[in-house]
TORMAR-232447 format. One line per field, with one value per residue: residue in one letter; x negated, y, z negated of N, C-alpha, C in turn; chain. Coordinates in nm, 2 decimals, always signed. Layout:
<recs>
nuba <- (A_...)
npx <- (X_...)
npy <- (Y_...)
npz <- (Z_...)
capx <- (X_...)
capy <- (Y_...)
capz <- (Z_...)
cpx <- (X_...)
cpy <- (Y_...)
cpz <- (Z_...)
tivex <- (A_...)
</recs>
This chain:
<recs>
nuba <- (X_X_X_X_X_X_X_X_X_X_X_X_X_X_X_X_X_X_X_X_X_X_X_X_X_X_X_X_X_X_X_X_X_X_X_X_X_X_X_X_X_X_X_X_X_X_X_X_X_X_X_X_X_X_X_X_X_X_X_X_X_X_X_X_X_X_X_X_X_X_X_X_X_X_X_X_X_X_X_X_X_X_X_X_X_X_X_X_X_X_X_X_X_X_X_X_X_X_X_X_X_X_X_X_X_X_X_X_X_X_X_X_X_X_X_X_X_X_X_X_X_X_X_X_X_X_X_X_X_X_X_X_X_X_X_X_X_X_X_X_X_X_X_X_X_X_X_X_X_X_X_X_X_X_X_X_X_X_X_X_X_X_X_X_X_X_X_X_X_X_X_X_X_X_X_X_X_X_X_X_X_X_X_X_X_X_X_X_X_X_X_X_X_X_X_X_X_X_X_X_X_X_X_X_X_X_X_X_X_X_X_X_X_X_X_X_X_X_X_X_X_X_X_X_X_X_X_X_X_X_X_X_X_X_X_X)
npx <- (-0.08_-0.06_-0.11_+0.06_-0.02_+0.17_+0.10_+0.26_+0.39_+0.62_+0.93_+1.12_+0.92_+0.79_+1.02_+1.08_+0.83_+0.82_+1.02_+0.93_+0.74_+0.93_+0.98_+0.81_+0.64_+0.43_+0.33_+0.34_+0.39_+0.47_+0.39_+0.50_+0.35_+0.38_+0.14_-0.18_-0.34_-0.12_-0.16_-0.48_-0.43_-0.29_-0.42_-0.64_-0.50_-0.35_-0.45_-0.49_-0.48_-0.40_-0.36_-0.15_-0.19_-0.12_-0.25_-0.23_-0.16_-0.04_-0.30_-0.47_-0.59_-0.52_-0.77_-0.97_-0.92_-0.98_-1.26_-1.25_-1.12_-1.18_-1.45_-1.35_-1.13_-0.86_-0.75_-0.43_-0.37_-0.15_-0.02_+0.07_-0.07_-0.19_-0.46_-0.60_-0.74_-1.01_-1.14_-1.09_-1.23_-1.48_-1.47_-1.54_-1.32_-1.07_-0.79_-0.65_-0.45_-0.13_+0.09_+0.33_+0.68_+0.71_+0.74_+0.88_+0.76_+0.49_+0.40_+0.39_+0.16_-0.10_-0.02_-0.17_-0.42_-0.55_-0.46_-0.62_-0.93_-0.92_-0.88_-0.57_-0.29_-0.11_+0.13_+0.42_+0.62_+0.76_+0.97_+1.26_+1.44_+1.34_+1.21_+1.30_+1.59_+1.55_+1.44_+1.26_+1.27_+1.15_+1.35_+1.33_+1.38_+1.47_+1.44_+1.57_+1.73_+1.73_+1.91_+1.75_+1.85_+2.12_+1.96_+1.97_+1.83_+1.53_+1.41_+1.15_+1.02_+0.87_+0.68_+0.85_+1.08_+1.37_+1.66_+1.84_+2.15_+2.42_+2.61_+2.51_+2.27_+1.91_+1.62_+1.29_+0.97_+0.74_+0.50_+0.57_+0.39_+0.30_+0.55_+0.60_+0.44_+0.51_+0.76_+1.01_+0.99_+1.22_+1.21_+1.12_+0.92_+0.99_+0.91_+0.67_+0.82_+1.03_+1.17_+1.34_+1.57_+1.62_+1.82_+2.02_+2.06_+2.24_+2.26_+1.95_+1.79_+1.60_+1.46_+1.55_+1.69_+2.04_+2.13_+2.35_+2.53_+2.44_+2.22_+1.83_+1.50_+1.26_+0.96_+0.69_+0.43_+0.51_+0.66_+0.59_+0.56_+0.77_+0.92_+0.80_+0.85_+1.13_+1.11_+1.00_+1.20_+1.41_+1.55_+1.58)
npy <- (-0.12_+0.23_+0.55_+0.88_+1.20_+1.52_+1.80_+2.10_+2.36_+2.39_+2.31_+2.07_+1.95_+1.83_+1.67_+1.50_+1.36_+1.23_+1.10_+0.92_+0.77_+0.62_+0.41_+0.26_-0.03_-0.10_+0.14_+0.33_+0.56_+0.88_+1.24_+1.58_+1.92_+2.25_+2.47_+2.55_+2.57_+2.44_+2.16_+2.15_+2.07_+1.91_+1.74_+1.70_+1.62_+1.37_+1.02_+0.99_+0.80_+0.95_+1.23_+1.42_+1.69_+2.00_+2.23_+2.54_+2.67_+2.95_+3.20_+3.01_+2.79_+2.52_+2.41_+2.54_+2.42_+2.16_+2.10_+2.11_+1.86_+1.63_+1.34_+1.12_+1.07_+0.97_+1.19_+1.33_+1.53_+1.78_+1.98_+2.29_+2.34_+2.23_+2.18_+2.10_+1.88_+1.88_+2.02_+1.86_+1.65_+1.72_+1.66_+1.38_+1.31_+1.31_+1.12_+1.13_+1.36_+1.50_+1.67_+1.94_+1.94_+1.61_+1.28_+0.96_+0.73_+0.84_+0.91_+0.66_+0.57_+0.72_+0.66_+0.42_+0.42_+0.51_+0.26_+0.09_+0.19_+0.19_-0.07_-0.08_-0.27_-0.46_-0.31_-0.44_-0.64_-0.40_-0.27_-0.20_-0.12_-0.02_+0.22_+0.55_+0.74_+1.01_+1.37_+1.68_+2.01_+2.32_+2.57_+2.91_+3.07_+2.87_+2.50_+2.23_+1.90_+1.70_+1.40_+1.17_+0.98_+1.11_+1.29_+1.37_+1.51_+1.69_+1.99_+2.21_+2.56_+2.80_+2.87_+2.72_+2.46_+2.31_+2.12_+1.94_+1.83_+1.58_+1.70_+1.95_+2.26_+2.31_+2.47_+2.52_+2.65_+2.47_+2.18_+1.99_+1.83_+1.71_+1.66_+1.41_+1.19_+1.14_+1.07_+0.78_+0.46_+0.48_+0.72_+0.92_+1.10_+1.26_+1.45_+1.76_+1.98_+1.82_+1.58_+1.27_+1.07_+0.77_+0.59_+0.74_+0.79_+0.81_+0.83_+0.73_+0.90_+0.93_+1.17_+1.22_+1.24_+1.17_+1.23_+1.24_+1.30_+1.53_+1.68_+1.60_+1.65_+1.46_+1.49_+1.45_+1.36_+1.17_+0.95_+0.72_+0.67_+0.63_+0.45_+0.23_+0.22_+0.20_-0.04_-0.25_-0.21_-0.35_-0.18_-0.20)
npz <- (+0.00_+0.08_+0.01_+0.10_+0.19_+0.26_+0.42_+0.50_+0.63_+0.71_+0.64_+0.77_+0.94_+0.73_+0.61_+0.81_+0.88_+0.64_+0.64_+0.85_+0.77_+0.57_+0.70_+0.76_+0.54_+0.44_+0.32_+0.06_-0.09_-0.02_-0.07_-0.03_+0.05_+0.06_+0.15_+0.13_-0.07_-0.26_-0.17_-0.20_-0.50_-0.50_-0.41_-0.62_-0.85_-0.75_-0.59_-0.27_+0.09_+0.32_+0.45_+0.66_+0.83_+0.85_+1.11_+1.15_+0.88_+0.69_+0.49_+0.34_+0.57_+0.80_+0.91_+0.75_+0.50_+0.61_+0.53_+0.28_+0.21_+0.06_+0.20_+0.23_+0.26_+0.46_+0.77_+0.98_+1.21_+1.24_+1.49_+1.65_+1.89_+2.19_+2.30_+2.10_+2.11_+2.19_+1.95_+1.74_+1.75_+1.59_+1.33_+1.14_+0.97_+1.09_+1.21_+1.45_+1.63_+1.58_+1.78_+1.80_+1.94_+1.75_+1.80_+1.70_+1.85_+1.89_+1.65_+1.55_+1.73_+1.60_+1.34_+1.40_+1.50_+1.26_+1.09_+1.22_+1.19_+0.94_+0.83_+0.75_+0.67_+0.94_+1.16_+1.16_+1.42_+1.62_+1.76_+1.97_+1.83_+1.57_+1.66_+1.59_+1.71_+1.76_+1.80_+1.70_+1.80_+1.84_+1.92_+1.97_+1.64_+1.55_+1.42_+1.55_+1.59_+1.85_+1.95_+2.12_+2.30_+2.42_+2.59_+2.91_+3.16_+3.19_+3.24_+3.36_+3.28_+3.35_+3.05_+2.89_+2.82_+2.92_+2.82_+2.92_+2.75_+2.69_+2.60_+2.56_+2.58_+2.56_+2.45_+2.46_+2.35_+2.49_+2.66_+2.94_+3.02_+2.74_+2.66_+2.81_+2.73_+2.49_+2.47_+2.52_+2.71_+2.90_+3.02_+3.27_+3.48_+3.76_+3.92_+3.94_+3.78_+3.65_+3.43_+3.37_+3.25_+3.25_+3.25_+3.28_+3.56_+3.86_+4.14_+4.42_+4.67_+4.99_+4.94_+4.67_+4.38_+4.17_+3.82_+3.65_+3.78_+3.90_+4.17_+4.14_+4.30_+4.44_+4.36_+4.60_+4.49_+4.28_+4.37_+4.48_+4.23_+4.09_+4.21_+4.15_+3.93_+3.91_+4.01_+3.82_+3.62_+3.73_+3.88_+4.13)
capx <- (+0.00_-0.10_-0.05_+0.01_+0.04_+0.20_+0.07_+0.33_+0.44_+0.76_+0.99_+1.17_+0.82_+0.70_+1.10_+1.04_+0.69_+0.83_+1.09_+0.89_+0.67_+0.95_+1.01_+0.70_+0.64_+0.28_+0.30_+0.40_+0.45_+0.46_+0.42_+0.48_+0.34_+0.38_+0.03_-0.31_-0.34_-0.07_-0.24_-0.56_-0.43_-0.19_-0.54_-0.74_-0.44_-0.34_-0.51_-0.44_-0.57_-0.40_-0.33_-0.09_-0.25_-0.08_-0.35_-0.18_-0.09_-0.06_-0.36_-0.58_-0.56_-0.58_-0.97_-1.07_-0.90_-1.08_-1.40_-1.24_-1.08_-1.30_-1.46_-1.32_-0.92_-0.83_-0.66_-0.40_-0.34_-0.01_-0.07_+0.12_-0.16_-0.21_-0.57_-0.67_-0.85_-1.11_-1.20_-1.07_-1.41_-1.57_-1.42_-1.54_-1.24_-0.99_-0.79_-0.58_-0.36_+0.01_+0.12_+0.48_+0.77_+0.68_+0.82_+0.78_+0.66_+0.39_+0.35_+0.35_+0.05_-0.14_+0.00_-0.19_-0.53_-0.57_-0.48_-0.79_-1.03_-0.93_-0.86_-0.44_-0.18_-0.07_+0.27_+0.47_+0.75_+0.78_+1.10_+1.34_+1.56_+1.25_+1.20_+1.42_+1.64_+1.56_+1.35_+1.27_+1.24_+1.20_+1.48_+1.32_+1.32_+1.53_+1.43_+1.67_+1.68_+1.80_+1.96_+1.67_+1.97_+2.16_+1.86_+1.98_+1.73_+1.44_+1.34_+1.00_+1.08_+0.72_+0.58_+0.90_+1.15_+1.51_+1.68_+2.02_+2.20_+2.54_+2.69_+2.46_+2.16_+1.83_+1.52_+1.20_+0.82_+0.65_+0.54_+0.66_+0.30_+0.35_+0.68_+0.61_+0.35_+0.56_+0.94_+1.03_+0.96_+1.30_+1.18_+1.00_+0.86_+0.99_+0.84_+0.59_+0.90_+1.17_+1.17_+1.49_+1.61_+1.69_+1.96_+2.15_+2.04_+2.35_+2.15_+1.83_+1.79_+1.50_+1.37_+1.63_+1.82_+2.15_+2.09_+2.45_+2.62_+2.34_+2.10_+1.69_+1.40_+1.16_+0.78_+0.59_+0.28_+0.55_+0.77_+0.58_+0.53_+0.92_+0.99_+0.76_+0.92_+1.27_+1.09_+1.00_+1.35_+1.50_+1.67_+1.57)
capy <- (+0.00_+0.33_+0.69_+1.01_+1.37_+1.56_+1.96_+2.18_+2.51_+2.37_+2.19_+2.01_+1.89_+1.75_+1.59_+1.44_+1.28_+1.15_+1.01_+0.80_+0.70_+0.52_+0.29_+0.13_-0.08_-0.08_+0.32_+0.35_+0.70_+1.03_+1.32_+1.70_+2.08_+2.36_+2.52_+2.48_+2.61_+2.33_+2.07_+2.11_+2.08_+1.75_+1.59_+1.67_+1.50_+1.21_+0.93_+1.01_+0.75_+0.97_+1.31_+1.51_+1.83_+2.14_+2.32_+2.63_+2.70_+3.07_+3.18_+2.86_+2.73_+2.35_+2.44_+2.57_+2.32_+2.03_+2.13_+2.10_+1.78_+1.46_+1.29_+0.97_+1.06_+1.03_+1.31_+1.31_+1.70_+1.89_+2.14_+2.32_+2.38_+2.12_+2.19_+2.13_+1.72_+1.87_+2.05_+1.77_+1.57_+1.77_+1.65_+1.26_+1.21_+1.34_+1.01_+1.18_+1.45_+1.50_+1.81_+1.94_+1.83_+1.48_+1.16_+0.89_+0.69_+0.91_+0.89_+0.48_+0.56_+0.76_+0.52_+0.23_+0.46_+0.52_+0.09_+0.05_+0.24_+0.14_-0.24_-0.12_-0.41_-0.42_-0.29_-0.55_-0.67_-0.32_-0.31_-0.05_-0.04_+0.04_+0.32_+0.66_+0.86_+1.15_+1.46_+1.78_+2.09_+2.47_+2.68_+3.02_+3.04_+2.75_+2.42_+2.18_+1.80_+1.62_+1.27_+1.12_+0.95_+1.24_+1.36_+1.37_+1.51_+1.80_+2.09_+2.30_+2.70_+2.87_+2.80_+2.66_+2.32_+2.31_+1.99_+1.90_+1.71_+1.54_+1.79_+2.11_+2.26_+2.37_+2.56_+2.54_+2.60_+2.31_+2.14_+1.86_+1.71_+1.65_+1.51_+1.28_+1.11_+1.08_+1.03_+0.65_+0.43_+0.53_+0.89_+0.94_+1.24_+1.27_+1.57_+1.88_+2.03_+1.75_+1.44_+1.25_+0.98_+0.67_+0.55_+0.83_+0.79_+0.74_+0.78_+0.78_+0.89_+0.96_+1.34_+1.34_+1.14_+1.26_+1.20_+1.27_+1.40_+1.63_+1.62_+1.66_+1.66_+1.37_+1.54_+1.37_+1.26_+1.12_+0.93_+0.58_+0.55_+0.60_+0.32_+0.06_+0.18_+0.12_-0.18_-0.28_-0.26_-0.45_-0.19_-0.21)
capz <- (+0.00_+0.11_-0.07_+0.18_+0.18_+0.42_+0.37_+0.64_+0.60_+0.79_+0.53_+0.85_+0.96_+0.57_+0.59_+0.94_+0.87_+0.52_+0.72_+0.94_+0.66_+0.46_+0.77_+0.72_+0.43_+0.36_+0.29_-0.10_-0.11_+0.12_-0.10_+0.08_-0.01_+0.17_+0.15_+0.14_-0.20_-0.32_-0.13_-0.27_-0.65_-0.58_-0.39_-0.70_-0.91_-0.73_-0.52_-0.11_+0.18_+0.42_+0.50_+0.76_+0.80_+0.98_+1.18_+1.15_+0.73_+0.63_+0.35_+0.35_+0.68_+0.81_+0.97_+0.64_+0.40_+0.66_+0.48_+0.10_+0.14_+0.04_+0.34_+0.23_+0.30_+0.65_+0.81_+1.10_+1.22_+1.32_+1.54_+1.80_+2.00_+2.29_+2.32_+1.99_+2.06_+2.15_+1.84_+1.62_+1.74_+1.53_+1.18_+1.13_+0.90_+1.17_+1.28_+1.53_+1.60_+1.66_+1.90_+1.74_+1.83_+1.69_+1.82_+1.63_+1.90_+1.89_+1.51_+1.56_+1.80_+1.53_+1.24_+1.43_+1.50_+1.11_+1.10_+1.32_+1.14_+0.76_+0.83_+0.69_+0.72_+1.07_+1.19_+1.28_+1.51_+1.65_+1.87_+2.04_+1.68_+1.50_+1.70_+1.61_+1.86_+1.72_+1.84_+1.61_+1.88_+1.82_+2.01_+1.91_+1.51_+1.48_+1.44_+1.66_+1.63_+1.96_+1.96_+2.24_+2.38_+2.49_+2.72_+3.05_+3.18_+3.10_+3.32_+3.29_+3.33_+3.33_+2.92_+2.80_+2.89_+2.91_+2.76_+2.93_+2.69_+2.73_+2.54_+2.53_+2.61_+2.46_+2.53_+2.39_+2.41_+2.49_+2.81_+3.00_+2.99_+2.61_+2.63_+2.90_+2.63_+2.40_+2.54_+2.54_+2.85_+2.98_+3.07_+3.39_+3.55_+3.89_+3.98_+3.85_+3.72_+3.59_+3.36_+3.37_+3.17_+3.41_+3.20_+3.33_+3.72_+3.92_+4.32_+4.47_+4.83_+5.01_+4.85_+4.56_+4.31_+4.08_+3.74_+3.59_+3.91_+3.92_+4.25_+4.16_+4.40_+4.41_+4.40_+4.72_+4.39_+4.24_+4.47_+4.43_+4.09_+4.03_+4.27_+4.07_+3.79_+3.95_+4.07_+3.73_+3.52_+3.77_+3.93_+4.31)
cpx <- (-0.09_-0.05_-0.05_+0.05_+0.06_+0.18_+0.10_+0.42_+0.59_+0.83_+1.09_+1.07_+0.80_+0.84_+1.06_+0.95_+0.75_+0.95_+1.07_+0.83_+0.76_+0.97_+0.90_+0.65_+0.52_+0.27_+0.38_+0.48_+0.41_+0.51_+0.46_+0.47_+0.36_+0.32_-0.07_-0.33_-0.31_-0.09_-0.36_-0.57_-0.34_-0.33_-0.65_-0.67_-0.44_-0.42_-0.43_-0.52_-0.53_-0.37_-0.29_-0.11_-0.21_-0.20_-0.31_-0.11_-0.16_-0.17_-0.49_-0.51_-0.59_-0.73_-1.03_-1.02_-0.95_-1.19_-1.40_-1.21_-1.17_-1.28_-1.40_-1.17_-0.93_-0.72_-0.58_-0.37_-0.24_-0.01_+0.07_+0.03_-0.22_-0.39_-0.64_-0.77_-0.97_-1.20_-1.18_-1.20_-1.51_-1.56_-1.43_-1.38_-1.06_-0.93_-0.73_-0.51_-0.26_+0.03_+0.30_+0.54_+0.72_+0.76_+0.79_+0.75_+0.55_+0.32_+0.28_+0.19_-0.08_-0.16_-0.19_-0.36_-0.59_-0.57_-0.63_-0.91_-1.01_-0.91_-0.72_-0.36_-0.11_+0.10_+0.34_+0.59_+0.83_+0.84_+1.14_+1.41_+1.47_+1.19_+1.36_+1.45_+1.69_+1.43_+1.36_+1.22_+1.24_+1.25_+1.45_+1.31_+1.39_+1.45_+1.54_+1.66_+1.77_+1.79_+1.89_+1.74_+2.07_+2.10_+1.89_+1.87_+1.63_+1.38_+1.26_+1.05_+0.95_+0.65_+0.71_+1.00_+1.27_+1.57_+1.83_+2.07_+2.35_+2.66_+2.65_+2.32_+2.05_+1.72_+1.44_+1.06_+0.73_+0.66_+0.57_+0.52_+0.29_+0.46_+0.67_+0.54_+0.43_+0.72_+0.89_+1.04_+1.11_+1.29_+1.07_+0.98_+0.84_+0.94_+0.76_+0.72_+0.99_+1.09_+1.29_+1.44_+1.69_+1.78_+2.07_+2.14_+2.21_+2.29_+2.06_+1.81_+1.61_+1.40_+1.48_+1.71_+1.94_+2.15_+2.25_+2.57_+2.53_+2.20_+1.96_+1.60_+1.33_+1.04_+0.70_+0.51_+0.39_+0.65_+0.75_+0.56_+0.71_+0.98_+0.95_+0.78_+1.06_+1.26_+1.10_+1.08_+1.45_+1.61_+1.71_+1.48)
cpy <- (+0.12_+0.48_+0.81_+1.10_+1.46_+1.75_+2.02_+2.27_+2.50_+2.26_+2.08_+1.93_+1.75_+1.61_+1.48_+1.32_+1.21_+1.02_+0.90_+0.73_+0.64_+0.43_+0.20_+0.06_-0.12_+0.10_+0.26_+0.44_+0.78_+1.13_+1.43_+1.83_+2.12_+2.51_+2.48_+2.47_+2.48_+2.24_+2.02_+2.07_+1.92_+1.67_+1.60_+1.61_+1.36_+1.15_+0.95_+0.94_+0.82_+1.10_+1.40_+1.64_+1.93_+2.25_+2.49_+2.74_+2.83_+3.02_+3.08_+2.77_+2.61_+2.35_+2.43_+2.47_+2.17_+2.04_+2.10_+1.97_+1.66_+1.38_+1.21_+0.94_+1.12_+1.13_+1.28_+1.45_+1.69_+1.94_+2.16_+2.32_+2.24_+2.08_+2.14_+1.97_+1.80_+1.90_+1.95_+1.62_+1.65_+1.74_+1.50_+1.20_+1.23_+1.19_+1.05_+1.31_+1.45_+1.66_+1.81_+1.98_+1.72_+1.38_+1.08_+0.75_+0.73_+0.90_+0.76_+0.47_+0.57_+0.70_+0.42_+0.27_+0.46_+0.31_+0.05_+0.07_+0.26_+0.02_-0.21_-0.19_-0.36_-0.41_-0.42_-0.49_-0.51_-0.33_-0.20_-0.01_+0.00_+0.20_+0.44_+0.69_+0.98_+1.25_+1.57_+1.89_+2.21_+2.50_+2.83_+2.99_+2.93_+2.61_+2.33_+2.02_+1.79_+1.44_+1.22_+1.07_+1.03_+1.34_+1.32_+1.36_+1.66_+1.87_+2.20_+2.43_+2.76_+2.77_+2.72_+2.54_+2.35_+2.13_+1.99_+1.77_+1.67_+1.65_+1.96_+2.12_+2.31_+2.39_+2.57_+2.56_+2.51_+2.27_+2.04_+1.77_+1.66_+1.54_+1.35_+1.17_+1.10_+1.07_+0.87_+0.61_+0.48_+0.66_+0.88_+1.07_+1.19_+1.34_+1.68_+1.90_+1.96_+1.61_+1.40_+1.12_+0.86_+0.60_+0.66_+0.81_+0.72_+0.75_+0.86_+0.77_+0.94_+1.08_+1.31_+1.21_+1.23_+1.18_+1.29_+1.35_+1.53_+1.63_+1.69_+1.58_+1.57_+1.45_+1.43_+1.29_+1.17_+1.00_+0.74_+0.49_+0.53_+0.46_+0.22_+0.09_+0.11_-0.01_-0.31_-0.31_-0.27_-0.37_-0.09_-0.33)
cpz <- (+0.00_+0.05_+0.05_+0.15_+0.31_+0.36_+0.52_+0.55_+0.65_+0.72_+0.60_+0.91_+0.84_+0.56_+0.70_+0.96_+0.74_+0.57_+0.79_+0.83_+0.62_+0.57_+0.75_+0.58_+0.36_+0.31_+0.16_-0.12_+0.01_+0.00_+0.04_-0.04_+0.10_+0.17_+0.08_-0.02_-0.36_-0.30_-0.19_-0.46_-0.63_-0.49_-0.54_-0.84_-0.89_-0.63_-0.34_-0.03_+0.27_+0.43_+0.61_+0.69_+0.88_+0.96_+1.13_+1.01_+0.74_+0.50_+0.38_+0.47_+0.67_+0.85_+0.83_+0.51_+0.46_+0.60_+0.31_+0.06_+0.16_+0.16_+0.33_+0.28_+0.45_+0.66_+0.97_+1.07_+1.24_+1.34_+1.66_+1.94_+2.09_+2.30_+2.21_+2.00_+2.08_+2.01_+1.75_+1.63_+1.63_+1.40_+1.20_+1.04_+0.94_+1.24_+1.42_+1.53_+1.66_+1.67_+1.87_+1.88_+1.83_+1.69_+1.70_+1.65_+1.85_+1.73_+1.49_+1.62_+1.66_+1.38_+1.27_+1.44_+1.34_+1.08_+1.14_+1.24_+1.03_+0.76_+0.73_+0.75_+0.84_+1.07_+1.25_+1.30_+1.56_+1.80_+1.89_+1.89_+1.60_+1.54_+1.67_+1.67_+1.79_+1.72_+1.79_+1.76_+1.80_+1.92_+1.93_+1.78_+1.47_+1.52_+1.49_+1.63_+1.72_+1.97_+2.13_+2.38_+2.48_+2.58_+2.81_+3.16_+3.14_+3.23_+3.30_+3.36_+3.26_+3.19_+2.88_+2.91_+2.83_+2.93_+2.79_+2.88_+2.73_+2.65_+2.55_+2.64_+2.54_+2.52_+2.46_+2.44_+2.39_+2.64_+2.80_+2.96_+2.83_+2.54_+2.71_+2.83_+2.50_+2.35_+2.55_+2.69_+2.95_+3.01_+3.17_+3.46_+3.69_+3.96_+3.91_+3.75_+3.63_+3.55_+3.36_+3.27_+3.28_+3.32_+3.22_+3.51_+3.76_+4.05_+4.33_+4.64_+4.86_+4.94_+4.74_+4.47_+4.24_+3.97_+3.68_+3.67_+3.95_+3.98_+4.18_+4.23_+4.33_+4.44_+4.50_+4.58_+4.33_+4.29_+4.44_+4.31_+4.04_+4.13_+4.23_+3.99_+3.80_+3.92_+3.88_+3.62_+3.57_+3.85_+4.12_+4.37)
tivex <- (A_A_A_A_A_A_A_A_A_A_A_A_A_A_A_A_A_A_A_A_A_A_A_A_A_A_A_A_A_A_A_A_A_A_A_A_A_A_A_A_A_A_A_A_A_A_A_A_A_A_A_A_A_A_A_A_A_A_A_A_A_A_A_A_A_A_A_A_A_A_A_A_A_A_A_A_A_A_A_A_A_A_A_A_A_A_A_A_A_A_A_A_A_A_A_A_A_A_A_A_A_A_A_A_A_A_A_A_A_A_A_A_A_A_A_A_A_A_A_A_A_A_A_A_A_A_A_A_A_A_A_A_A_A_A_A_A_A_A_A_A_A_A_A_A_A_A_A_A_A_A_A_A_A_A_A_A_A_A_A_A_A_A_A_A_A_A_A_A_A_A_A_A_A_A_A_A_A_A_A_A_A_A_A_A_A_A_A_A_A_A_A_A_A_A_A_A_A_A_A_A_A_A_A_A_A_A_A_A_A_A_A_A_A_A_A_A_A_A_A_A_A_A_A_A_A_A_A_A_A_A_A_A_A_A_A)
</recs>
């Protein structure tokens, strides 16, 4: 059993990550603070093998609290910032980092890298029902979750993506290349601009399918990998 701490200035983040943590049954606990400050006072109480660390904490940042906390506690980051692998080579006790919003695919990934490099009890029998359908977005100052299921499909509009759901819509900054890594294998990126959800596909013609009665353009780079994906779940 494993002890973590989740230190985010974002009390829908600290829920989020505590959230995925109780699915797994080797994690014990998942504390959360919400600053560096309060971070450094519950690691010099209690015992922590793991720490989610937001890059970004007002005060005592995640940079400058990478330097206070004891090399021996692995760290996974939460950053907004897409760019940030490279710099996180620079910190030996960095296992990974997650890029908000936070699947928890993506967490599972990051879970399994920290597994690797502590010899902790392996995840098992990891299936579709073990996976959440639930995605945390910002929409301006709100945080958003979206039922994964209800993605239609997702359209890129300069820095930010628009999320047509079966019921609504939503708008946020973040790119497509983020989601595409960590959206479930039913999301495919047909083109620069669009990701769809092929559990909504109703036709595919030569340039274009309709993904809910709604025609979009196949991208030329992309045209053959969606046909051996077709090809692959059986359904061409």
């Amino acid at each position: 059993m494993i002890n973590c701490l989740v230190i985010d200035d974002d009390p829908l983040i600290c829920d989020l990550i505590k959230h995925f943590c109780s699915k797994l049954s080797w994690i014990g606990s998942c504390w959360s603070v919400e600053d560096g400050n309060q971070g450094l006072q519950a690691i010099s109480s209690q015992k922590f093998d793991l720490i989610f660390l937001d890059y970004n904490l007002p005060d005592l940042s995640g940079k400058e609290l990478l330097n206070l906390i004891p090399k021996e506690i692995s760290v996974i980051m939460v950053t907004t910032e897409e760019n940030f692998g490279a710099a996180s080579y620079e910190y030996q006790q960095i296992v990974d980092f997650l890029v908000k919003p936070i699947s928890y695919e993506r967490f599972l990934k990051a879970l399994l890298k920290f597994q690797q490099q502590n010899a902790a009890p392996l995840i098992h029998s990891l299936t579709a029902q073990d996976v959440p359908n639930k995605l945390m977005v910002k929409d301006g100052n709100t945080s958003v979750i979206i039922t994964i299921d209800s993605i239609q499909y997702i359209k890129s509009e300069s820095n930010y993506v628009l999320f047509f759901l079966t019921n609504k819509k939503v708008m946020s900054l973040m790119s497509l290349k983020q989601l595409e890594q960590d959206l479930p294998n039913n999301f495919f990126r047909i083109h620069k601009s669009y990701i769809i959800n092929l559990n909504y596909l109703d036709t595919i013609s030569t340039d274009e399918i309709t993904v809910a009665g709604i025609p979009i353009p196949i991208g030329p780079k992309h045209k053959e990998g969606l046909l051996a994906k077709l090809t692959e779940m059986g359904l061409r």
